[in-house]
PDB file of N, CA, C, O and CB in Angstrom:
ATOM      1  N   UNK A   1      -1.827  22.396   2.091  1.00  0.00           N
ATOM      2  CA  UNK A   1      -0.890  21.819   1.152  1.00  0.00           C
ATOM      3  C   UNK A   1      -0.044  22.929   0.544  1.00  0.00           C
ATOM      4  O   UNK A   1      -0.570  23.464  -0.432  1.00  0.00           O
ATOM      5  CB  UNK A   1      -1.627  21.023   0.056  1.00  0.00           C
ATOM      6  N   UNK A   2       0.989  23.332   0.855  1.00  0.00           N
ATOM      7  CA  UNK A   2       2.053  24.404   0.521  1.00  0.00           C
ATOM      8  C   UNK A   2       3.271  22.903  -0.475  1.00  0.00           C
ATOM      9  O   UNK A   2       3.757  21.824  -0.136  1.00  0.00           O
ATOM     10  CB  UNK A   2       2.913  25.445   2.560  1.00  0.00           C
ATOM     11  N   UNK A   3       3.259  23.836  -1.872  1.00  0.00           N
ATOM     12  CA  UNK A   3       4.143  23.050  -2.678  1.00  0.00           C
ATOM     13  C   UNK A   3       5.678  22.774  -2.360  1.00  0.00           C
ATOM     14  O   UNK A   3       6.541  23.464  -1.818  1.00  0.00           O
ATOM     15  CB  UNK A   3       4.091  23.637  -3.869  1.00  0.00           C
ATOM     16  N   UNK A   4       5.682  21.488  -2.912  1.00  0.00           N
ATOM     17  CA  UNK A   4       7.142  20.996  -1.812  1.00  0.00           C
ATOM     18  C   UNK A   4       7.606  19.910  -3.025  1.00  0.00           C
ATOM     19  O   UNK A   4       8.007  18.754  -2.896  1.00  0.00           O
ATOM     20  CB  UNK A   4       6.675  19.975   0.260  1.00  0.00           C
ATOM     21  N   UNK A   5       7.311  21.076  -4.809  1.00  0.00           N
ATOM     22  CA  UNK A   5       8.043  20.182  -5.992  1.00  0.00           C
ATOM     23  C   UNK A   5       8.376  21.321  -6.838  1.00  0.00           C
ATOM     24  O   UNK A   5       7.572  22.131  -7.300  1.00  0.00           O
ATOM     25  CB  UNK A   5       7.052  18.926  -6.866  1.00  0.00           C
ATOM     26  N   UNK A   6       9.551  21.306  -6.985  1.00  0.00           N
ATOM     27  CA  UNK A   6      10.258  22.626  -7.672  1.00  0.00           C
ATOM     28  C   UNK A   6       9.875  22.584  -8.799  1.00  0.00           C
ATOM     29  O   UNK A   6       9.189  21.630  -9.166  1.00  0.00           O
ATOM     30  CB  UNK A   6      11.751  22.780  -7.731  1.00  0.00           C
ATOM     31  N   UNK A   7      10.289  23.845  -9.856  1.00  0.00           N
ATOM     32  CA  UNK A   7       9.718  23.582 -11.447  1.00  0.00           C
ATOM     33  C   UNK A   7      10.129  22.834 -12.279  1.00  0.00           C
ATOM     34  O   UNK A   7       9.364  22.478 -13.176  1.00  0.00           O
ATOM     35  CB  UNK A   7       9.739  24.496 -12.213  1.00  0.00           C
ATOM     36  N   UNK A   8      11.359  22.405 -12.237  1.00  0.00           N
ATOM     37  CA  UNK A   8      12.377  21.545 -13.045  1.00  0.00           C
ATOM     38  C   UNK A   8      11.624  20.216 -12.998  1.00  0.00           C
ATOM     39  O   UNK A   8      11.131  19.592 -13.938  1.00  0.00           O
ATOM     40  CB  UNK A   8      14.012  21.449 -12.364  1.00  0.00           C
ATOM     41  N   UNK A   9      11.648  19.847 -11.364  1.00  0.00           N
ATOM     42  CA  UNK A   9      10.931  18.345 -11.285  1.00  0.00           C
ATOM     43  C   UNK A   9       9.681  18.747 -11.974  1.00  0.00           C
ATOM     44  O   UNK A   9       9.560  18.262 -13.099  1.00  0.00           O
ATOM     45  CB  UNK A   9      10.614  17.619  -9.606  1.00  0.00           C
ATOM     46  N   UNK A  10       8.675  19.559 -11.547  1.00  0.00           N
ATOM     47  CA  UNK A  10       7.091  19.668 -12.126  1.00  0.00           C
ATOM     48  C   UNK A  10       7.393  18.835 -13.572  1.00  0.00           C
ATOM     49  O   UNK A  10       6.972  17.718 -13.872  1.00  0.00           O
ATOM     50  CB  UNK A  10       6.402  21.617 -12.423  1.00  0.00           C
ATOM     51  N   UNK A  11       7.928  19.391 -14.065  1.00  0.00           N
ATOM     52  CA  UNK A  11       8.068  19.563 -15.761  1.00  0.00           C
ATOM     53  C   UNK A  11       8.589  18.033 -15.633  1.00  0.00           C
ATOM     54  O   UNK A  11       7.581  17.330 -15.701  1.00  0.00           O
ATOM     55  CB  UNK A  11       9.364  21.013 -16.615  1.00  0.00           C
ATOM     56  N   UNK A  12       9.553  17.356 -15.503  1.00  0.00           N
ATOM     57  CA  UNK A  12       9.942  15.909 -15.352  1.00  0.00           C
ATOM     58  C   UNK A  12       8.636  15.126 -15.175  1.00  0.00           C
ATOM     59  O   UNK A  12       8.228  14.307 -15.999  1.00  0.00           O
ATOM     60  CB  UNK A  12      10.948  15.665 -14.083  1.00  0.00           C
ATOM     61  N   UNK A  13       8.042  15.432 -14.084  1.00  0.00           N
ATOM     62  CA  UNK A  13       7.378  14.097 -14.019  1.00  0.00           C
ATOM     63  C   UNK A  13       6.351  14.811 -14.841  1.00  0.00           C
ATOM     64  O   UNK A  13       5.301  14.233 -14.562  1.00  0.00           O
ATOM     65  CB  UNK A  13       6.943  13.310 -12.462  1.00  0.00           C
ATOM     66  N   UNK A  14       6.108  15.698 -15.650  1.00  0.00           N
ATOM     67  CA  UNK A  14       5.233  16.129 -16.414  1.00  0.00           C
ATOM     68  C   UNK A  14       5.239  15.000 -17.672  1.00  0.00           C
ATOM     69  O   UNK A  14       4.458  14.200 -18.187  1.00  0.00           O
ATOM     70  CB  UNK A  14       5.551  17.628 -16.742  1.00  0.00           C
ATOM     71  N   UNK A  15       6.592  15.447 -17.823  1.00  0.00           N
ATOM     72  CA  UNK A  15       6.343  14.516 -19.594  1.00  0.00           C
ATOM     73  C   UNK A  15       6.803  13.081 -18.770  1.00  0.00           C
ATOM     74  O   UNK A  15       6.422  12.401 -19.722  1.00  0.00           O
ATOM     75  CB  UNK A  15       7.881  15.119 -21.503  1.00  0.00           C
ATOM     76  N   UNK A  16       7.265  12.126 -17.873  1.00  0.00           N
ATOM     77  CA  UNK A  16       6.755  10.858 -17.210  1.00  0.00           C
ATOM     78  C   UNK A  16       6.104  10.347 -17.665  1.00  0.00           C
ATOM     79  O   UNK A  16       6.087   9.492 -18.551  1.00  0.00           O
ATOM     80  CB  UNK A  16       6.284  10.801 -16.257  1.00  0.00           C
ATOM     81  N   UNK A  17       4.936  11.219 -16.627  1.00  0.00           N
ATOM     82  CA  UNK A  17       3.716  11.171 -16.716  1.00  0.00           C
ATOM     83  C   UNK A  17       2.595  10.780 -17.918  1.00  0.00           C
ATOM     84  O   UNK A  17       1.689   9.958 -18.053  1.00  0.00           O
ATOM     85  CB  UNK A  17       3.615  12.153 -16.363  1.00  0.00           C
ATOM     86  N   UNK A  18       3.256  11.954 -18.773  1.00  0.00           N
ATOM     87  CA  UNK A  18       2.392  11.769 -20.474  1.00  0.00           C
ATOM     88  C   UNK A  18       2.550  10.734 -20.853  1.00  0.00           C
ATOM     89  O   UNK A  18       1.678  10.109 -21.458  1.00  0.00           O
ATOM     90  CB  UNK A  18       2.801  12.571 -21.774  1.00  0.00           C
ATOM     91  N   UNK A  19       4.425  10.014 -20.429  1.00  0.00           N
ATOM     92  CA  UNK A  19       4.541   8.927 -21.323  1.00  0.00           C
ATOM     93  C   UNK A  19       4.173   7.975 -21.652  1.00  0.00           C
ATOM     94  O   UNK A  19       3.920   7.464 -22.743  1.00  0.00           O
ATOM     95  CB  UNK A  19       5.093   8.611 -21.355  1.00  0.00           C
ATOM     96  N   UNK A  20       4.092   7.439 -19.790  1.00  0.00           N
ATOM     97  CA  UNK A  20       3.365   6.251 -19.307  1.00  0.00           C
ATOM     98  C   UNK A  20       1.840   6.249 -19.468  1.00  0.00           C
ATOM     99  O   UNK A  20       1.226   5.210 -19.224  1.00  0.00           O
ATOM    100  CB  UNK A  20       3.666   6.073 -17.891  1.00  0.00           C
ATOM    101  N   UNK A  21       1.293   7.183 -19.803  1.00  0.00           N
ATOM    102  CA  UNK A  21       0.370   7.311 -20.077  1.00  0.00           C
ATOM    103  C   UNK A  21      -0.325   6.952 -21.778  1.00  0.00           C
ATOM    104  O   UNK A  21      -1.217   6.210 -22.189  1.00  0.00           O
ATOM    105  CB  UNK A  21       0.406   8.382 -19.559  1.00  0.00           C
ATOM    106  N   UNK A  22       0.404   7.687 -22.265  1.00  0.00           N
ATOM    107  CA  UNK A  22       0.919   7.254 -24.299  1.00  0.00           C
ATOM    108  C   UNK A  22       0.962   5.965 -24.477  1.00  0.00           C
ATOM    109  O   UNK A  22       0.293   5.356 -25.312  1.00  0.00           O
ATOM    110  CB  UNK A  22       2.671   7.703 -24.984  1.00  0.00           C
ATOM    111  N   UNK A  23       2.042   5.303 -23.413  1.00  0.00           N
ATOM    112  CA  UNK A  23       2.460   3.850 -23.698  1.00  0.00           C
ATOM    113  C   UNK A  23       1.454   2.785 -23.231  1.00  0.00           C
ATOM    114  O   UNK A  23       1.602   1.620 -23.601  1.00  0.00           O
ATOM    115  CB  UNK A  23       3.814   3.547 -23.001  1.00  0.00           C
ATOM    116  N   UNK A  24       0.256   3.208 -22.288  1.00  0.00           N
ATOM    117  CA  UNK A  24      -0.528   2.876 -22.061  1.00  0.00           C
ATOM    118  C   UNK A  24      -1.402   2.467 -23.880  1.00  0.00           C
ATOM    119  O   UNK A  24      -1.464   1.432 -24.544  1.00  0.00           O
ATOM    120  CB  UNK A  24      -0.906   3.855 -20.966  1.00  0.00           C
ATOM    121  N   UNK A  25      -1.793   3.513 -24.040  1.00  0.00           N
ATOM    122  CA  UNK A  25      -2.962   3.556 -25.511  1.00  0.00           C
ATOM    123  C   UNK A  25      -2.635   3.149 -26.603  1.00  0.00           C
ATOM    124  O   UNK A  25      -3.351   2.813 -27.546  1.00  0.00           O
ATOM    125  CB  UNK A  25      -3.428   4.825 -26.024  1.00  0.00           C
ATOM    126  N   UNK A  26      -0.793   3.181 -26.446  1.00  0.00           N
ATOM    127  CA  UNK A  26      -0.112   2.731 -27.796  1.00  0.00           C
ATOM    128  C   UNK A  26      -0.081   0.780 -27.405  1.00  0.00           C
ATOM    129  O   UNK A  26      -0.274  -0.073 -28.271  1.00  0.00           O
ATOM    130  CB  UNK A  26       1.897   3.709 -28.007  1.00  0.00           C
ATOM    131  N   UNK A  27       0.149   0.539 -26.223  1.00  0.00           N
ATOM    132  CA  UNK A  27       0.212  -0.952 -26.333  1.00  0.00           C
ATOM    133  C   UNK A  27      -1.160  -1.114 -25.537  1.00  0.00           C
ATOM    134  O   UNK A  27      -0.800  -2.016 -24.781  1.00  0.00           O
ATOM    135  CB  UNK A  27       1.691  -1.770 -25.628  1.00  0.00           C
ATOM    136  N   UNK A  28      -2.084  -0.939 -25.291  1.00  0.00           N
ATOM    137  CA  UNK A  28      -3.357  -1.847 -24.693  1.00  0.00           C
ATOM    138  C   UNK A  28      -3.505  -3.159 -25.093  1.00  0.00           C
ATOM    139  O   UNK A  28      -4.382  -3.828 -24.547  1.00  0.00           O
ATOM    140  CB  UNK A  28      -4.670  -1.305 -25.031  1.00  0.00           C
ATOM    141  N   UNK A  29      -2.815  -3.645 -25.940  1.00  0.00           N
ATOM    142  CA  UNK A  29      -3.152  -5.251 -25.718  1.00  0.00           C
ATOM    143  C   UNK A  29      -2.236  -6.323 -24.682  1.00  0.00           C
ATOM    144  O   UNK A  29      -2.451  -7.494 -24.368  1.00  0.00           O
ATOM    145  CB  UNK A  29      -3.007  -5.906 -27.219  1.00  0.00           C
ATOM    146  N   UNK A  30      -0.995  -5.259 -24.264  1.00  0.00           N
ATOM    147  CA  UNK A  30       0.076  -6.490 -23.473  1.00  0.00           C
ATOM    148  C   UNK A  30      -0.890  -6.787 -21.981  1.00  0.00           C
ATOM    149  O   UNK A  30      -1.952  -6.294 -21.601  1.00  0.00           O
ATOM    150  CB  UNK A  30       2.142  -5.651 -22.952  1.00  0.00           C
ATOM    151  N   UNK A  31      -0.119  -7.660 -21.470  1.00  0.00           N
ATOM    152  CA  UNK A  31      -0.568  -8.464 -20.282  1.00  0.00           C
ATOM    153  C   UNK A  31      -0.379  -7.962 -18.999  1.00  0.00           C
ATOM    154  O   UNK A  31      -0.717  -8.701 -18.074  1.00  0.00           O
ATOM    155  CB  UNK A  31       0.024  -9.660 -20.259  1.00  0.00           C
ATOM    156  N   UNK A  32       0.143  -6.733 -18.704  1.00  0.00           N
ATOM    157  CA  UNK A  32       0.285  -5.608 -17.569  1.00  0.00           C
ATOM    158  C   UNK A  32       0.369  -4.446 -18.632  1.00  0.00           C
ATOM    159  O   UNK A  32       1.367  -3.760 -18.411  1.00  0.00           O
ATOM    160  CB  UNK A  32       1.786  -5.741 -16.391  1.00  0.00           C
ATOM    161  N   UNK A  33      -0.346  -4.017 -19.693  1.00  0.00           N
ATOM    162  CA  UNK A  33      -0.179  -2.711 -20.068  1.00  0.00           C
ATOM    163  C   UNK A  33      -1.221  -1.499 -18.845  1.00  0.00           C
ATOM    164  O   UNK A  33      -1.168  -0.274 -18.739  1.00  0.00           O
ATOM    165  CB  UNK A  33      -0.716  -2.734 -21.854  1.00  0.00           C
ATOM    166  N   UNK A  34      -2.036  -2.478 -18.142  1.00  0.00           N
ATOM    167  CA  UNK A  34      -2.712  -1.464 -17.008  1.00  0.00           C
ATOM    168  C   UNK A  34      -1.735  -0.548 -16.058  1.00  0.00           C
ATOM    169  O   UNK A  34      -2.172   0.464 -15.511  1.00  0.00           O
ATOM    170  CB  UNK A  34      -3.582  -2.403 -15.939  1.00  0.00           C
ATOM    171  N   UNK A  35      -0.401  -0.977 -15.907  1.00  0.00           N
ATOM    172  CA  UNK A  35       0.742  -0.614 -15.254  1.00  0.00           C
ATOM    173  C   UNK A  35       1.373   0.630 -15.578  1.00  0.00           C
ATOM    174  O   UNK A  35       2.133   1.388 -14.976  1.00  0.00           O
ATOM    175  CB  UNK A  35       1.592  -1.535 -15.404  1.00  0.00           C
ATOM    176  N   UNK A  36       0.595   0.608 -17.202  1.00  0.00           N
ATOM    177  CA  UNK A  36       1.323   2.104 -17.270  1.00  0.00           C
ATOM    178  C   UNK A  36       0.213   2.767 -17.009  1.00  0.00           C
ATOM    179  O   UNK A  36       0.601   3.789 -17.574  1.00  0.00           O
ATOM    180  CB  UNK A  36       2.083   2.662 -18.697  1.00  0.00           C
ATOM    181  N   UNK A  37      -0.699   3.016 -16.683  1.00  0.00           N
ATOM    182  CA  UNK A  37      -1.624   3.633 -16.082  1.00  0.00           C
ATOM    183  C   UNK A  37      -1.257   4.553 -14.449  1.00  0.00           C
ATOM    184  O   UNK A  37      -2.004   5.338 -13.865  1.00  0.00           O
ATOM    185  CB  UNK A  37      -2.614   2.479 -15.996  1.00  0.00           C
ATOM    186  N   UNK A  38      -0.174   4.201 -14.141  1.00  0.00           N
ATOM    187  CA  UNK A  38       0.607   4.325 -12.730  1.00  0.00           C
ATOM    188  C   UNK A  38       1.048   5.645 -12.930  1.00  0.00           C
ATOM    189  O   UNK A  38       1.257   6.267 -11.889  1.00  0.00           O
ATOM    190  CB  UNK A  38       1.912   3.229 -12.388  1.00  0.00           C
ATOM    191  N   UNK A  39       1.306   6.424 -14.307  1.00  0.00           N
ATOM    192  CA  UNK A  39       1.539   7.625 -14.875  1.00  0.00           C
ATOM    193  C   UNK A  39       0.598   8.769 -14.441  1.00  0.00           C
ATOM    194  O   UNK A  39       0.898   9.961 -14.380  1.00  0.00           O
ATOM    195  CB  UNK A  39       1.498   7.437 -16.248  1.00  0.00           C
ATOM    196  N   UNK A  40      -0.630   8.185 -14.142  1.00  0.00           N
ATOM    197  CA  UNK A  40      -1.287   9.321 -13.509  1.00  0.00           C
ATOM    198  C   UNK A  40      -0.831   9.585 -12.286  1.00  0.00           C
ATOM    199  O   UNK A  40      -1.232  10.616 -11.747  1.00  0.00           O
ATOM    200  CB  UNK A  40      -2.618   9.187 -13.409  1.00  0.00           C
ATOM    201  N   UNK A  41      -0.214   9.012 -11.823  1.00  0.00           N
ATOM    202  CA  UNK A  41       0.132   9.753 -10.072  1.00  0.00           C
ATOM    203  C   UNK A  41       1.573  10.654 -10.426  1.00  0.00           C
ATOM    204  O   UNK A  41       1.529  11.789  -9.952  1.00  0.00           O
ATOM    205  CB  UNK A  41       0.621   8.146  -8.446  1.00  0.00           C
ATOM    206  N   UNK A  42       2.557  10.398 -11.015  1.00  0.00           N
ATOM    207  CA  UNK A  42       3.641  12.005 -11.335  1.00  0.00           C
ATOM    208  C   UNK A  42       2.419  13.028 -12.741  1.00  0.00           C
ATOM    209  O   UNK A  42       2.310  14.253 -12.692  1.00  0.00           O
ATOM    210  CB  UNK A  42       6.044  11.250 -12.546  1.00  0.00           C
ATOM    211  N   UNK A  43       1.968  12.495 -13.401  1.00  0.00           N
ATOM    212  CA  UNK A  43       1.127  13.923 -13.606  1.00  0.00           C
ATOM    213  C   UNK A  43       0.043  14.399 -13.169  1.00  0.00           C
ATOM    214  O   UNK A  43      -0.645  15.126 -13.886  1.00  0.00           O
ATOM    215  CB  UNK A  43       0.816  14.134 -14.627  1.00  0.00           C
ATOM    216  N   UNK A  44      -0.295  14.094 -11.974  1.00  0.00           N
ATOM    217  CA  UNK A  44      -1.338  14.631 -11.267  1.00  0.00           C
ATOM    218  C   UNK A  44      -0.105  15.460  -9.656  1.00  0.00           C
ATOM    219  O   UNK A  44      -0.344  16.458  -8.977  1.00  0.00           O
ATOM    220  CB  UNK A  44      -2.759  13.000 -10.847  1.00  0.00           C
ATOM    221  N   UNK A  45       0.820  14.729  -9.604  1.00  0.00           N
ATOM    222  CA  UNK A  45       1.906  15.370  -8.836  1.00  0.00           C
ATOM    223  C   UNK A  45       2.465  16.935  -9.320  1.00  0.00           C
ATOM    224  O   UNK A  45       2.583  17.982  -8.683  1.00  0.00           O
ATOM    225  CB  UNK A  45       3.102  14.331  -8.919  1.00  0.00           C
ATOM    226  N   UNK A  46       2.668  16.680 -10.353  1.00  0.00           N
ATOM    227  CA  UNK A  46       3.214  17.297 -11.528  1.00  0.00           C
ATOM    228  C   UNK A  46       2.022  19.116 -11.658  1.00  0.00           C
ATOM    229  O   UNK A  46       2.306  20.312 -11.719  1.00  0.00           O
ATOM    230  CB  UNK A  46       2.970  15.807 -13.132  1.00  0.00           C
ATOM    231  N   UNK A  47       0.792  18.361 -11.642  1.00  0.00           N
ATOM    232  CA  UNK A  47      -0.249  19.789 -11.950  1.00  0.00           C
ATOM    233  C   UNK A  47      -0.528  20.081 -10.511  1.00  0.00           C
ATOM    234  O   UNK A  47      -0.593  21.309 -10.549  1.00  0.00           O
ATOM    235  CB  UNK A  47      -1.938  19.520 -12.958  1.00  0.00           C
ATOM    236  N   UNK A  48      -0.749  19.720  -9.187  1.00  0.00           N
ATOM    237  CA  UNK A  48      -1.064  20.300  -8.167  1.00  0.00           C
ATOM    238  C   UNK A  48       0.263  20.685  -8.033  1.00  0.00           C
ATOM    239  O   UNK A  48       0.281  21.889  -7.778  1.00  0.00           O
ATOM    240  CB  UNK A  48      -1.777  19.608  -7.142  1.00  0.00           C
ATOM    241  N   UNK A  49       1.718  20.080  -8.102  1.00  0.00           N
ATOM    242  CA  UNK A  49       2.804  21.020  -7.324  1.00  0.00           C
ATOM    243  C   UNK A  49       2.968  20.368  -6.175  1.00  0.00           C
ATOM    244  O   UNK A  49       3.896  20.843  -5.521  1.00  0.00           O
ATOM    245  CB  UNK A  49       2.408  22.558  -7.001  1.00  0.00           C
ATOM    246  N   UNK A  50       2.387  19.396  -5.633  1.00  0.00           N
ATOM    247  CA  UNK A  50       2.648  18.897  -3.758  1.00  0.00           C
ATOM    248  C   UNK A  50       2.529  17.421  -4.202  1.00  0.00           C
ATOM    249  O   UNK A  50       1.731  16.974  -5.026  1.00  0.00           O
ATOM    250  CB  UNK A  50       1.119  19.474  -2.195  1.00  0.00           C
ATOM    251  N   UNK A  51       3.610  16.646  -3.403  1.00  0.00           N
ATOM    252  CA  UNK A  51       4.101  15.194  -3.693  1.00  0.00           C
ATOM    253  C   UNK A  51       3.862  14.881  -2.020  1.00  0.00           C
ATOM    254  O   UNK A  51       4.550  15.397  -1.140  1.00  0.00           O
ATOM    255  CB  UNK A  51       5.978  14.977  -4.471  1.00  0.00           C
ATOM    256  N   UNK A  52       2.521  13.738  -1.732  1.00  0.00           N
ATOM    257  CA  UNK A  52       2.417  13.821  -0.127  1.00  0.00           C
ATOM    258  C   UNK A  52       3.365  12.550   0.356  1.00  0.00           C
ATOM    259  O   UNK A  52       3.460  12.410   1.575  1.00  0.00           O
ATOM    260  CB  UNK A  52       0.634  13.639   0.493  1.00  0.00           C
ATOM    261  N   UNK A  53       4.074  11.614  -0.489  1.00  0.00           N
ATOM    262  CA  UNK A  53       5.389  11.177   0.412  1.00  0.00           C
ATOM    263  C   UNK A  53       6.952  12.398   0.455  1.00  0.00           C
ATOM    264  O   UNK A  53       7.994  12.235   1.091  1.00  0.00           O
ATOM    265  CB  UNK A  53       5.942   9.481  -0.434  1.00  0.00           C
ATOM    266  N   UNK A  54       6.617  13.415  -0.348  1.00  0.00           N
ATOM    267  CA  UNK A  54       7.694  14.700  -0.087  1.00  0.00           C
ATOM    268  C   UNK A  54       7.634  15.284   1.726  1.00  0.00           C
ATOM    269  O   UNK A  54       8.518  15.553   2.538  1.00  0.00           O
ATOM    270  CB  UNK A  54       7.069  16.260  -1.330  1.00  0.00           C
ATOM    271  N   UNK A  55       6.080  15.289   1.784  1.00  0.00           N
ATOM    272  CA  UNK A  55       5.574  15.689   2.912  1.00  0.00           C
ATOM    273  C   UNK A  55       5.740  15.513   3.824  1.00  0.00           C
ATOM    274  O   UNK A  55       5.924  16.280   4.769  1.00  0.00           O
ATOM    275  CB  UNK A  55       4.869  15.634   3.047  1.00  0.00           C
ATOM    276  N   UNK A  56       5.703  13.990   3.727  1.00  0.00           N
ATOM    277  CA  UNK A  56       5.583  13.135   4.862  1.00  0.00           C
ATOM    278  C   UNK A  56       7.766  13.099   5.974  1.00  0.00           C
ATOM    279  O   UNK A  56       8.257  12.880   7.082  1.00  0.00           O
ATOM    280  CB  UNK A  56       4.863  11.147   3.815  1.00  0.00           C
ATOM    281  N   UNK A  57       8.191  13.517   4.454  1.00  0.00           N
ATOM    282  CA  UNK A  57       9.260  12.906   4.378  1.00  0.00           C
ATOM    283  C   UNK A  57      10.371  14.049   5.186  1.00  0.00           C
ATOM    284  O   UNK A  57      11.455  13.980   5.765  1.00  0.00           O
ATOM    285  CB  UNK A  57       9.503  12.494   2.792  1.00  0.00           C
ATOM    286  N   UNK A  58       9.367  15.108   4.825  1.00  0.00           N
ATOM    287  CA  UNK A  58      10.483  16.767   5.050  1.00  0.00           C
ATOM    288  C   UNK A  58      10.754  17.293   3.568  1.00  0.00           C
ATOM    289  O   UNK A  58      11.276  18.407   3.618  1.00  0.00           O
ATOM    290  CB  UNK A  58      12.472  16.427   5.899  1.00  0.00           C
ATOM    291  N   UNK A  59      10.595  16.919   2.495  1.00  0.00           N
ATOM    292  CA  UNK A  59      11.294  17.302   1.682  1.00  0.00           C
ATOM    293  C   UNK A  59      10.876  18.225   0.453  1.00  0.00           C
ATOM    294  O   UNK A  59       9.869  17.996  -0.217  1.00  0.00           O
ATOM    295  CB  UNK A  59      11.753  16.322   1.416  1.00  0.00           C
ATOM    296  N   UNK A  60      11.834  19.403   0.193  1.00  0.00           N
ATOM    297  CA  UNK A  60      10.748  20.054  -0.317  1.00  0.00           C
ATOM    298  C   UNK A  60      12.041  21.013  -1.860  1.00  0.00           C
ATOM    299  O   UNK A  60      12.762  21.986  -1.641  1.00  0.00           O
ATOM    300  CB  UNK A  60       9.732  21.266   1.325  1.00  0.00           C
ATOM    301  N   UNK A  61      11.931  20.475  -2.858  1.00  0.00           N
ATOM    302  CA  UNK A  61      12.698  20.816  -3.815  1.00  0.00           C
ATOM    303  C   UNK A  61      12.245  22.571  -4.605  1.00  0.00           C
ATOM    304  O   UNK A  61      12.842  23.304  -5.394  1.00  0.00           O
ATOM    305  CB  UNK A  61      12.558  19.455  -4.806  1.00  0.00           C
ATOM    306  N   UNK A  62      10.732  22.676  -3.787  1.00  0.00           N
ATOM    307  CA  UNK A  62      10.685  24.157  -4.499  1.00  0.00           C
ATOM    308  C   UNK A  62      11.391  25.497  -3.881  1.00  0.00           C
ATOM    309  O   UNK A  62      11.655  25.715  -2.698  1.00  0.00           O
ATOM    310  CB  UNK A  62       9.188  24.549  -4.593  1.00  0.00           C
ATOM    311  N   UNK A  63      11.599  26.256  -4.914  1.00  0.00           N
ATOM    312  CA  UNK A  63      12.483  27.565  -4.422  1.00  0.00           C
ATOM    313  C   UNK A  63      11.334  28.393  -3.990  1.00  0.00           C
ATOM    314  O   UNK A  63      10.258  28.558  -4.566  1.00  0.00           O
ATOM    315  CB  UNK A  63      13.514  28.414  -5.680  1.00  0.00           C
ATOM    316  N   UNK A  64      11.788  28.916  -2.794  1.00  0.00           N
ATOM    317  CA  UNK A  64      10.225  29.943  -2.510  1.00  0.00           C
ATOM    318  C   UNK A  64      11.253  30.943  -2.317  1.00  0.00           C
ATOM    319  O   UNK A  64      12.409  30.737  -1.951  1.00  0.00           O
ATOM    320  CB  UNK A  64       8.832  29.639  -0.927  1.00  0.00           C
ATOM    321  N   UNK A  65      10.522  32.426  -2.701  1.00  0.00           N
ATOM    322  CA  UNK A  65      11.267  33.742  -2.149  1.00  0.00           C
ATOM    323  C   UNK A  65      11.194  34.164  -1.116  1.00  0.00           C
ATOM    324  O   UNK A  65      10.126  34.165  -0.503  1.00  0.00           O
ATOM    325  CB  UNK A  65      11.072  34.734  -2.634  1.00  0.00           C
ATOM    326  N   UNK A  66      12.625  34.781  -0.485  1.00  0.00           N
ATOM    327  CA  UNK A  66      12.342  34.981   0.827  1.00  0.00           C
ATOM    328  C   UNK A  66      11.981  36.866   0.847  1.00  0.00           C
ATOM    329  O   UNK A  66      11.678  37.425   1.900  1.00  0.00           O
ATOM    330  CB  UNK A  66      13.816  34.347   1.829  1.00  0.00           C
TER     331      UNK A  66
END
């Protein structure tokens, strides 16, 4: 798994991530609030650095040095 999510995005789906996650604990009583639970997959994207439909796809937004 060689990272294929630049830092700019990292950091994006970083705070996403938190949000949907927040909005999860702040509304637990609505009728799909489990949905924001879906937040764990950009911040778990987000802390490894590798997105495996990026992968799949070719696509790879991080700057590596040459």
């Amino acid at each position: 798994m060689t990272k294929n999510i630049g830092g700019t995005e990292r950091i994006i789906r970083a705070v996403v991530g938190a949000a949907l996650i927040l909005a999860f604990f702040l509304n637990m009583d609505g009728q799909y609030s489990w949905l924001y639970l879906l937040g764990i997959i950009p911040l778990a994207t987000a802390a490894i650095g590798w997105c495996p439909p990026y992968a799949i796809l070719g696509i790879n937004t991080c700057k590596t040095k040459n």
